[in-house]
C-alpha positions, 0 to 999 in steps of 0.5 A: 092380863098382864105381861110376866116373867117366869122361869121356861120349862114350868108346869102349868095349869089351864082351868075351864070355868067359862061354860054355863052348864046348861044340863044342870041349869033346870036343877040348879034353878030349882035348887037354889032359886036363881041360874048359876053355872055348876062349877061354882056350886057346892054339891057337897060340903061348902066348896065349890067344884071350881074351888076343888078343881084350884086345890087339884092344881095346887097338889099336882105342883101347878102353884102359881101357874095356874090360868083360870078361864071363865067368862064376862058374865062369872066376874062376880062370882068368880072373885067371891070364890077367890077370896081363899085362892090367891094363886094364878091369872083369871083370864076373862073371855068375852063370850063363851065360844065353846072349849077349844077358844077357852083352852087356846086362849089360855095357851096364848098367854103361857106360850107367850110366858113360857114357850116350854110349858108343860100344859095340864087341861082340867074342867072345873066341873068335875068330880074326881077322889081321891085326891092323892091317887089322882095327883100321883097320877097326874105327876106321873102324866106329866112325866110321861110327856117329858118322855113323849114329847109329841104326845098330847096325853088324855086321861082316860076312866073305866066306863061302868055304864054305856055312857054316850054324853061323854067322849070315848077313847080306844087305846092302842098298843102301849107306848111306854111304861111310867111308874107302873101305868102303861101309856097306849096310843089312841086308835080311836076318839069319837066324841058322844057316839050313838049307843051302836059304836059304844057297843063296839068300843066296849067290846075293844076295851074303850076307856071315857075320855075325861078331858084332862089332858097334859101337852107341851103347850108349844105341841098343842099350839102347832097342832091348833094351827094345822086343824084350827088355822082361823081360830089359830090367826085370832090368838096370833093377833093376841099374843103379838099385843099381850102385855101392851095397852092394845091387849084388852082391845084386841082380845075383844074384838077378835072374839068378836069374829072367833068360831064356836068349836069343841076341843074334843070334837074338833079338835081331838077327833082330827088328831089321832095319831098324835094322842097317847092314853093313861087310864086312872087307876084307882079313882072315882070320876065323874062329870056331874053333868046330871043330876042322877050322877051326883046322887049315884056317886054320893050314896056309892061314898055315902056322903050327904049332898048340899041340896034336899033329896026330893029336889031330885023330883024336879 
């Protein structure tokens, strides 16, 4: 990465591409005959999730300032992806230590740039339409936190099953209203909790937490100091030399002493009090983390999917 210069105040965009899917990787295998992480697969059509993800980001008014993380071992394939998408930074990690390393790496590099970004966090394997409810929505959260500056906001979708691989949020009382969708604070975030708690969290109106979430950057980096301090002192020792011939040096070897956490269990779960919800209205989401995900929500649109449906059978 390079030092750059940029207008403070900005919106900007960190993409999760580094993970390597290992839930999908049986399928996967089976499907196209070598390993390849899902957020580079067309599951349907000929983009792939991390090239809707790049177009999400685009809508939502991100252009430029866009930070996509990815790993060492993505560097072919992500420069073939990007042969149609011009915009933003690919940062490279040296390994995959998890996503709270990936999302506070990002912000090393846009605190650096632009210490009053407004941050928007999206996985690059998701699915979500459509696409012009979910950029309002969007919008709409991010202005929610020009008004709640304290707020790390978390998108959160109606459950439709007693799911329990994804995070679940229970919200609270509402905070303020934005454009019609009221804004409630969190009491509760448990991430994947057994099938006896999300008893109970349905019953109290729980909502899966989607890990989009929109922060001022310099809020989430505050917070990363008091609940990751030693993950927090590598990227200090990074940001210090970002810009500078030091900077790829460094960034190897502090990755070589960086903790493996979870964003959403290690970090998310201690924060309750500082988090707001948003529910999406109107949207279909999905983490496509399995198979079964991926056919139930292309019959229920009743689109063709990219693979043969016996590959289901394997």
């Amino acid at each position: 990465m390079t030092d750059q210069k940029h207008t403070e105040g900005n919106q900007w965009a960190v993409i999760l591409a580094g993970g390597d899917g290992q839930r999908m990787k049986p399928f996967i295998q089976s499907w196209l005959g070598y390993p390849k992480p899902k957020q580079y697969c067309a599951f349907v059509g000929e983009r792939s999730m991390l090239q809707h993800t790049w177009d999400r980001a685009d809508r939502a008014g991100h252009s430029e300032n866009q930070v996509t993380i990815i790993d060492k071992s993505h560097n072919q394939e992500i420069f073939r992806q990007m042969e149609t998408h011009t915009k933003g930074r690919i940062v490279i990690q040296p390994r995959n230590c998890d996503t709270a390393a990936g999302i506070f790496l990002a912000l090393a590099y846009i605190n650096h740039w632009d210490p009053k970004a407004i941050v928007t966090i999206y996985p690059s394997d998701h699915f979500i339409a459509p696409q012009e409810q979910f950029t309002k929505m969007i919008k709409e959260t991010v202005s929610a936190v020009t008004r709640l500056k304290e707020r790390i906001i978390l998108l959160g979708a109606t459950p439709n099953s007693p799911e329990g691989e994804y995070g679940w949020i229970c919200p609270g009382h509402p905070l303020i209203r934005n454009a019609g969708f009221p804004v409630r604070t969190v009491k509760e975030f448990i991430e994947k909790p057994d099938q006896k708690t999300i008893q109970t969290l349905s019953r109290n109106g729980g909502i899966w937490n989607t890990m989009i979430v929109t922060a001022y950057g310099s809020r989430l980096w505050s917070l990363g100091e008091l609940w990751c301090p030693d993950m927090m002192e590598l990227f200090h020792q990074l940001r210090k030399v970002i810009g500078l011939p030091q900077e790829s040096l460094t960034l190897e070897r502090i990755y070589q002493a960086m903790p493996q956490r979870n964003f959403s269990k290690n970090f998310l779960e201690r924060i309750v009090s500082h988090l707001a919800t948003i529910e999406l209205q109107g949207v279909l989401w999905s983490d496509w983390g399995r198979p079964e995900r991926i056919i139930e929500t292309l019959g229920f649109l009743r689109k063709k999917p990219a693979f043969p449906l016996p590959q289901m059978a394997s």
